[in-house]
FITORTOR-5890 format. One record per residue: y, x, z of N, C-alpha, C in turn. Coordinates in steps of 0.001 Angstrom, whole numbers, plus 500000, padded with zeros to 6 digits. Atoms other than C-alpha are relative to their C-alpha. Layout:
BEGIN
YXZYXZYXZ/...
***
This chain:
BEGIN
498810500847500000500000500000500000501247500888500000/498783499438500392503540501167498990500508499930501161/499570500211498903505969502053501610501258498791499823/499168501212499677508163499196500780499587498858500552/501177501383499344505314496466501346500166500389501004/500345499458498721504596498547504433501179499270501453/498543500326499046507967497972505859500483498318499946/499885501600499773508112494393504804498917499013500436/501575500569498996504497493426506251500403500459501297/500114499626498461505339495008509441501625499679500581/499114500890500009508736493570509368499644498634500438/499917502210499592507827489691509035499570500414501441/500619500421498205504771490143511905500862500378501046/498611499918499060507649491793514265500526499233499889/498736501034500092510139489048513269499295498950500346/500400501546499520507710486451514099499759500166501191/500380499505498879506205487979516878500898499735501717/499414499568498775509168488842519190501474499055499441/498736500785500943512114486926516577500956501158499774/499056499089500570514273488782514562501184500720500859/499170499306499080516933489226517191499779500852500818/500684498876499059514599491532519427499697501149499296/500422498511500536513950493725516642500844500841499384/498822499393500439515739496666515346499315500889498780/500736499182501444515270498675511953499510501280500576/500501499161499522514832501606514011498283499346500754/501385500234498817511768499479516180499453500105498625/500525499808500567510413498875512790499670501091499125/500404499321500065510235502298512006499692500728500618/501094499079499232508429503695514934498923499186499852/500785500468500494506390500801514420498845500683498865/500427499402501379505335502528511033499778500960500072/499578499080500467505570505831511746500858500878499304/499389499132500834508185506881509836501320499867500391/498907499439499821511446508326510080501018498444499747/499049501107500822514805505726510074500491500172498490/499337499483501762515940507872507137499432499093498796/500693500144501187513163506898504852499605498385499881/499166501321500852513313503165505746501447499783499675/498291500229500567517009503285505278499715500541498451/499995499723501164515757504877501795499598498960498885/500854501004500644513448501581500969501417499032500061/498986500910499698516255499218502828500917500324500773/498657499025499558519696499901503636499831499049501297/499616500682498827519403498179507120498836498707500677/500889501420499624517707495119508740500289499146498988/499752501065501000519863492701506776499312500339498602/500156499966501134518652493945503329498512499894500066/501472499907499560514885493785505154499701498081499803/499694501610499424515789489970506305500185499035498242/499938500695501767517060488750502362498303500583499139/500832499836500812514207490765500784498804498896500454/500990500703499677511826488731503056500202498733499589/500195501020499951513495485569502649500260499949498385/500153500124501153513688486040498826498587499860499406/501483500277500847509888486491498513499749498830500949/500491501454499279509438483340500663500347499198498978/499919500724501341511442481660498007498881499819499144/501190499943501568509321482619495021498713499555500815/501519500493499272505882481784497550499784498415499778/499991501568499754507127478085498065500448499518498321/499563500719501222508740477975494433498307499341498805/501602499981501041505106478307493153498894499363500644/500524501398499675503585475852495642500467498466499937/498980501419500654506491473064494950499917499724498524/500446500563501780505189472155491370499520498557500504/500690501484499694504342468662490883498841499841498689/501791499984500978501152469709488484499144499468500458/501270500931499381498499466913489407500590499228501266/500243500666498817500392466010492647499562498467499989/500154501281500170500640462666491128498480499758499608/501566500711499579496591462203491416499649500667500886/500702499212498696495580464008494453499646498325500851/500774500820498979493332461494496620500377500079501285/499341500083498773494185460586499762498723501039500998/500275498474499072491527463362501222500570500970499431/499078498941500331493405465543499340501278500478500703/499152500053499088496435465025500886500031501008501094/500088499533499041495602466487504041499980501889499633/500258498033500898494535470053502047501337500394499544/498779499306500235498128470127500642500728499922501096/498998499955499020500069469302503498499642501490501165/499907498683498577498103472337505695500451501423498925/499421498849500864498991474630502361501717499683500352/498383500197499578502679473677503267500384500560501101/499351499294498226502619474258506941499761501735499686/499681499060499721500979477528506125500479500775499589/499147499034500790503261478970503614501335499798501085/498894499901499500505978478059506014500083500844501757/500427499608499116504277479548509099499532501466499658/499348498415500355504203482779507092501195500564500607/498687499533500347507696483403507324500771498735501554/499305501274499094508374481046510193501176500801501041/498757499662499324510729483541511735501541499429499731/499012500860500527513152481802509377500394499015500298/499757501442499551513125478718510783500421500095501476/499804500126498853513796479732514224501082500159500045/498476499443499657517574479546515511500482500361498419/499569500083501021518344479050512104501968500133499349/498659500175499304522156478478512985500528501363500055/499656498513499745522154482217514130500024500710499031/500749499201501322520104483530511305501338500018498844/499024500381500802522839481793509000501541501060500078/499070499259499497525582483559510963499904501488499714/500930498387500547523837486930510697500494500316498651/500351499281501669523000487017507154500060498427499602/499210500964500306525070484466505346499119500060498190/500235500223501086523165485476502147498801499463499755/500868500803499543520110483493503316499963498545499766/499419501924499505521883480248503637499632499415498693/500383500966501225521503478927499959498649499987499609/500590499910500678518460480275499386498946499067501164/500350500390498922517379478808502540499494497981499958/499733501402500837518719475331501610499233499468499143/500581500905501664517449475111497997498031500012500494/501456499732499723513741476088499785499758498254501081/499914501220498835514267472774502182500358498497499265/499642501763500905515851470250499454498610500341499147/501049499557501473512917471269496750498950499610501235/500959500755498942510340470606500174500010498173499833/499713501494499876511943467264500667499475498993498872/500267500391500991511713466579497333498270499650499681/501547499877500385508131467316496618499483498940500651/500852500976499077506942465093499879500671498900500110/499517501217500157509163462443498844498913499684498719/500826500071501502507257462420495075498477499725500164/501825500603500004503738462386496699499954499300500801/500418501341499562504404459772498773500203498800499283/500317500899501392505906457717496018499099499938499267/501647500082500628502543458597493876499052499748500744/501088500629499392500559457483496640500410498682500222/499428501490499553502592454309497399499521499414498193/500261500580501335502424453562493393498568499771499611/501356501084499994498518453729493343499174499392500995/500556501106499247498015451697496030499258501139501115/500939499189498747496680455176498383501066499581501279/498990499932498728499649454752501072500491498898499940/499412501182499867500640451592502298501362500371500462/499239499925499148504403451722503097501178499323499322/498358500869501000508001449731502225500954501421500169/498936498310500315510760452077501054500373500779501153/499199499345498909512553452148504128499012501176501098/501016499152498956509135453560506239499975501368499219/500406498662500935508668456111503158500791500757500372/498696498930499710511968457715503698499768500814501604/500273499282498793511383458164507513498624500666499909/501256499329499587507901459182507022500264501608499383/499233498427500753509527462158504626500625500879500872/499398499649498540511613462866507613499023500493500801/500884499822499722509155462987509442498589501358500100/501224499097500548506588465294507722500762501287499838/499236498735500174509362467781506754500590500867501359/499968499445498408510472468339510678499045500494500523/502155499550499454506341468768511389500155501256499623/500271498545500699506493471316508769500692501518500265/499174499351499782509098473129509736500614500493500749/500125499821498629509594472991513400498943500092500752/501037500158499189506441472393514811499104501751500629/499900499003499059506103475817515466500399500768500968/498731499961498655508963476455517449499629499265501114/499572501049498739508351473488519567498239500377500775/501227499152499364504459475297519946500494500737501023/499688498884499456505782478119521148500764500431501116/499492500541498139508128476879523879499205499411500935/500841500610499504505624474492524983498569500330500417/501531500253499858502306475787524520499678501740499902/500439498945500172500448479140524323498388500205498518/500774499809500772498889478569521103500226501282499198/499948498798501223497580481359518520500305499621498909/499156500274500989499018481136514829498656498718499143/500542500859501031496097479160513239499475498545500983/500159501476499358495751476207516149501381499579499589/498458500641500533499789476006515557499842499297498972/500226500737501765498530475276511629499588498847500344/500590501079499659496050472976512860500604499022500640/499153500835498968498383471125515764500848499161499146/498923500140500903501208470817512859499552498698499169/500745500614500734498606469229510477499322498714500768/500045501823498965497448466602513150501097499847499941/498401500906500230500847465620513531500177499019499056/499780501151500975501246464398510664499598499054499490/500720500912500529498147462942509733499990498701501112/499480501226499168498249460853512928501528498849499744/499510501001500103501023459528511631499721499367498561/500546500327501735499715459143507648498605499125500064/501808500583500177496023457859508288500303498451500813/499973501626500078496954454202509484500363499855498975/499412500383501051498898454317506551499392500204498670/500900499690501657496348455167503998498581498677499548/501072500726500436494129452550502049498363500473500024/501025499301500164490821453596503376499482499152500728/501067501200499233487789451757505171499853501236501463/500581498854498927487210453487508848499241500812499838/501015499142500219484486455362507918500749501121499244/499454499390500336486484456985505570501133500639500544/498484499265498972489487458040508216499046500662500859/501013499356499144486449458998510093499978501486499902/500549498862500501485304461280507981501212501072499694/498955499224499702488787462720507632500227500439501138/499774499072498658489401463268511124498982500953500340/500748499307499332486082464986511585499777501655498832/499981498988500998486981467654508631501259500738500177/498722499593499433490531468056510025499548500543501534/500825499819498338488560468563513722499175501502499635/500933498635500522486429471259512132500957501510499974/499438499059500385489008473512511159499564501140498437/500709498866501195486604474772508218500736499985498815/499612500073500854488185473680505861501119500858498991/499051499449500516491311475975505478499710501156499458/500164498382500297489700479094505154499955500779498792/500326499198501359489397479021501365501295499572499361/499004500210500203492855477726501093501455500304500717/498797498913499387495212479865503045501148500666499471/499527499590501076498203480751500968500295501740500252/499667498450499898498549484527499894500774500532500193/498938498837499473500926486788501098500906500239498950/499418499445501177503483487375498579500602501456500196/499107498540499722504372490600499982499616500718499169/500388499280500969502145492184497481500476500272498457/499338500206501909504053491225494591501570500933500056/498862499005499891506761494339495744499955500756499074/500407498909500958506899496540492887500646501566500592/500053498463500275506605500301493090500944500266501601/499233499267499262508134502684496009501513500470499168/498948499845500885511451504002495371500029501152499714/
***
């Protein structure tokens, strides 16, 4: 692995770890081994550490926000995209914490930040309309809108509000996140009990994620400098 990946893999886990405000470009290069010089050679500073990260978060979520097929995904489907959501956002979830601050910080975050949160909204507004249209999700407009609400706060906070509250590890957080929501989606889905059954006891398992985990985009850094 290149020493730029290096420094931006051991970057995020520090920034999630302890939150960006505890760490310093110097911690992340004793972290590493290596001299401040030579990350100051990859990245001029924290801030230029902080945009590079939240630029490849962009491109991660730009390339799970497609609406290719959403409009037929089955209502067990459902559940499989919504935990690919939490965990592309539970990558990078240092971003979401104290967001307010972050903004303040590093001001060149903020749009890209934004357009990653309206383009969310969007998407889980579109597959609940395609489930309301073939008859998978029972709901009147006005519930749809809050349930959007709803699902996008899960996604997006629900780690934070772990992490004050609870002493979970990073893949019950996924799991916790992902109940959330479905507890509130599975009255609302056209299915016979047996069939919500059999959903809860595949969401209970946890097996399921393991072949759908989204990849790291850190790898897509090109070349040392």
């Amino acid at each position: 692995m290149k020493t730029a990946q290096r420094i931006l893999l051991t970057a995020l886990a520090m920034f999630n770890e302890h939150g960006e405000n505890s760490v310093t470009s110097v911690d992340i290069a004793i972290e590493l081994d290596i001299s401040p010089g030579n990350l100051y050679y990859h990245f001029k500073g924290k801030e230029s550490i902080v945009v590079a990260l939240m630029k490849m978060h962009e491109q991660q979520m730009q390339a799970l926000l497609t609406r290719d097929k959403l409009d037929t995904l089955r209502a067990e489907d459902i559940m499989y995209y919504l935990y690919l959501l939490v965990d592309s956002i539970h990558v990078f979830h240092f971003l979401y914490k104290s967001p307010a601050d972050l903004a303040e910080k590093y001001p060149q975050i903020v749009k890209r930040r934004q357009h990653i949160l309206a383009n969310l909204k969007r998407q889980i507004t579109f597959l609940f309309e395609s489930l309301v249209k073939q008859k998978v999700l029972i709901a009147t407009d006005a519930d749809r809108v809050l349930l959007v609400e709803l699902i996008l706060l899960i996604i997006t906070q629900s780690c934070q509000f772990d992490e004050l509250n609870s002493h979970m590890d990073d893949e019950t957080q996924r799991f916790h996140a992902l109940s959330l929501m479905m507890v509130s989606i599975l009255p609302r889905l056209a299915m016979n009990e047996e069939e919500k059954a059999k959903l809860v006891a595949i969401l209970n398992s946890h097996e399921f994620a393991n072949n759908i985990k989204s990849e790291s985009p850190l790898y897509a850094v090109n070349g040392d400098k």
